[in-house]
N, C-alpha and C positions, 0 to 999 in steps of 0.2 A: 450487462456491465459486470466483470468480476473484480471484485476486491482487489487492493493491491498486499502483498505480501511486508510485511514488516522486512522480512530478512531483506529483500529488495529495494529498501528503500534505506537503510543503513550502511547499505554500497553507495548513496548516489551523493552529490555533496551537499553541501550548504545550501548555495547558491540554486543550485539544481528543485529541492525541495521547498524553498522559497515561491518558486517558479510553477511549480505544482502546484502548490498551494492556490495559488492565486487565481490558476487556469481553472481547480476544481471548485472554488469558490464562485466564479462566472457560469461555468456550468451549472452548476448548486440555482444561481439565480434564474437562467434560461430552465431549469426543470420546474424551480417552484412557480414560474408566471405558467407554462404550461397546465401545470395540475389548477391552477385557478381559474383557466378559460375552461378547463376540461380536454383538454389534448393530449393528455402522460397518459402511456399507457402502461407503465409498470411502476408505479410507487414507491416501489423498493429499492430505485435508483437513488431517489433522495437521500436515504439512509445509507447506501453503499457510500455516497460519496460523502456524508457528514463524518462519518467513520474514518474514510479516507483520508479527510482532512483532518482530525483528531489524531489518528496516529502519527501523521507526519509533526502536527505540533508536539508531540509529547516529543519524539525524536530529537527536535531543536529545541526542547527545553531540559531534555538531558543531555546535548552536548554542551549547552549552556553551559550548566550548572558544572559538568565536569569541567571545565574551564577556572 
């Protein structure tokens, strides 16, 4: 799973990255029940995608605030 790029996601909209959010937040939950039965076989996806989700919130909290 590779990162997603900041610059990439300051192209997308609002709405759009709301939408991501949300998708990698379910995925987020579908990786951490695997690592608990013992099914994940790379860990490091958990982290890619808390990042993921991280960046995209700061994004919509600095368009916020520029508002």
């Amino acid at each position: 799973m590779k990162a997603t790029k900041t610059v990439e996601l300051r192209g997308r909209d609002t709405a759009d990255l709301k939408r991501q959010i949300a998708e990698n937040e379910s995925r987020l939950v579908a990786l951490n029940f695997q690592k608990v039965t013992g099914h994940l076989d790379n860990n490091a996806q958990i982290t890619t995608l808390r990042r993921d989700i991280a960046r995209i919130n700061t994004i919509l909290h600095e368009r916020a605030s520029a508002n």
